[in-house]
N, C-alpha and C positions, 0 to 999 in steps of 0.2 A: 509613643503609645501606638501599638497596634489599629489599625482600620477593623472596622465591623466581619465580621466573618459570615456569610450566609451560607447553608450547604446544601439547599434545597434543587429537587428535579428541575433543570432549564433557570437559574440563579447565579449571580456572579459573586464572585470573591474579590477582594480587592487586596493584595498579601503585605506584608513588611515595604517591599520596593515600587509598589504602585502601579507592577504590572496584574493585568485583568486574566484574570480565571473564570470559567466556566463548568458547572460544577452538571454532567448529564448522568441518571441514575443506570443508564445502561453503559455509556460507553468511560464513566468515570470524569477524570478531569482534563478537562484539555487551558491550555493556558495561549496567550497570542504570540507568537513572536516571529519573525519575520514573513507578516505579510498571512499569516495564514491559523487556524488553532491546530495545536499540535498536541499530541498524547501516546497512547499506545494501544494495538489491540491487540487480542488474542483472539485467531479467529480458525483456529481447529486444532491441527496436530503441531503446526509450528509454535515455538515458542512466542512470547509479546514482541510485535515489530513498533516502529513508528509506526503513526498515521497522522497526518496531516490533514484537515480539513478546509475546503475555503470559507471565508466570511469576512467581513469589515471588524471594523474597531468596536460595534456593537455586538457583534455574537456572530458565533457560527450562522454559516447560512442554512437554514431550514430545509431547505430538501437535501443538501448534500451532510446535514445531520442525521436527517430521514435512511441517506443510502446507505452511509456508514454502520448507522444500527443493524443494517441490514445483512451487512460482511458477511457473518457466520455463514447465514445461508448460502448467499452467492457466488461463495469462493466455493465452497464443493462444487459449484453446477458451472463456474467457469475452469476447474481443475482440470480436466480433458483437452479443453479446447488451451490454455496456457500450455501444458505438456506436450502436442502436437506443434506449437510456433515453438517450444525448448530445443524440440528434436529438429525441427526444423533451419533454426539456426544454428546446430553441431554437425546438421550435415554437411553444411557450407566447408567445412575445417574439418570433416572425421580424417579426411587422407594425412592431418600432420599428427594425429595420435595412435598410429600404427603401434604397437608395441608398449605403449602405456595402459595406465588402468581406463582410460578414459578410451581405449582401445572397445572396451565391453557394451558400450551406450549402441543398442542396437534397435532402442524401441523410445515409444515417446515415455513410458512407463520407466526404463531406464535412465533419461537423458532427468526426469525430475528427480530423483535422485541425487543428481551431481548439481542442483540447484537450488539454494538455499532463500526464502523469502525476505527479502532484506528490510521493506519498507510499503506503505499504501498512504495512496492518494486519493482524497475524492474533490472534484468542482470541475463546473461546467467549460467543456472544450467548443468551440464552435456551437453555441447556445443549449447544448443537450450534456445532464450531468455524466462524468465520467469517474470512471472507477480504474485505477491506476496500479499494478504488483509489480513491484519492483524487485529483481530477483539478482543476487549474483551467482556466474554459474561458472564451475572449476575450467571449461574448456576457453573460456573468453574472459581474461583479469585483465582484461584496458578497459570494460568498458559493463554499467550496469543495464540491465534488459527491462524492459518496461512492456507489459502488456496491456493495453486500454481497451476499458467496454466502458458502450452504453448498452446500458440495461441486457441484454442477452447474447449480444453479437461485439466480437471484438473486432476494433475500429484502424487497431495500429497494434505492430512489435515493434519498437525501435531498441538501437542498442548503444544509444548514448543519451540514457533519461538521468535527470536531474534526483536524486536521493530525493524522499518525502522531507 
């Protein structure tokens, strides 16, 4: 017999297998599974990525639920500034696509383009939360790109981040 089902804003679900669901009326369902709640957002013109949230065994953690909600908006207002660290890591490597399509990326406007949003992360890095775009981008296939912010300023580009 099935477990109780509850589907209510900030309530859990308990499913067939005994793994824990969290049921939030904005961001949908997120469910736990390694170490973190996981679901999807849709947070403009990209299609549904992963997103990963942090929390324990009892629920997402509260502010990094808080920031997540918040995606939509933040991602247009950190779009610019991710598009300037994209171009900026294709310029590292423009001299090997001489004569390719990737030949064309000559703005930070261009380099997102050839950049597809792969995944987001939110929880706290060095005790202030962080908000995580994980991108893969056609000039660099060894390796996914991660842009972090806290709240308005971004913190780090690395280019060997962990998928959400």
């Amino acid at each position: 017999m099935h477990s109780a089902v509850w589907a209510h804003t900030g309530e859990y679900m308990l499913n067939f297998f005994g793994s824990k669901t969290y049921i939030d009326i904005q961001l949908g369902e997120l469910y736990r599974s390694r170490g973190r709640w996981r679901g999807t957002i849709d947070i403009g013109h990209h299609d549904a990525v992963p997103l990963a949230i942090s929390g324990g065994w009892r629920g997402p953690d509260p502010e990094a639920l808080a920031a997540a909600r918040q995606l939509a908006a933040t991602f247009h207002e950190h779009l610019t500034v991710i598009a300037d660290a994209l171009y900026g890591h294709y310029e590292q490597a423009a001299a090997h696509f001489a004569g390719t399509p990737l030949a064309t990326i000559t703005s930070s406007e261009t380099a997102l383009g050839f950049a597809n949003l792969h995944s987001v992360a939110v929880s706290p890095l060095d005790g202030e939360m962080t908000v995580e775009y994980v991108y893969m981008v056609d000039w660099d296939d060894e390796h996914l790109l991660g842009a972090r912010f806290q709240g308005d300023r971004l913190v780090d580009f690395c280019g060997s981040t962990v998928p959400a």
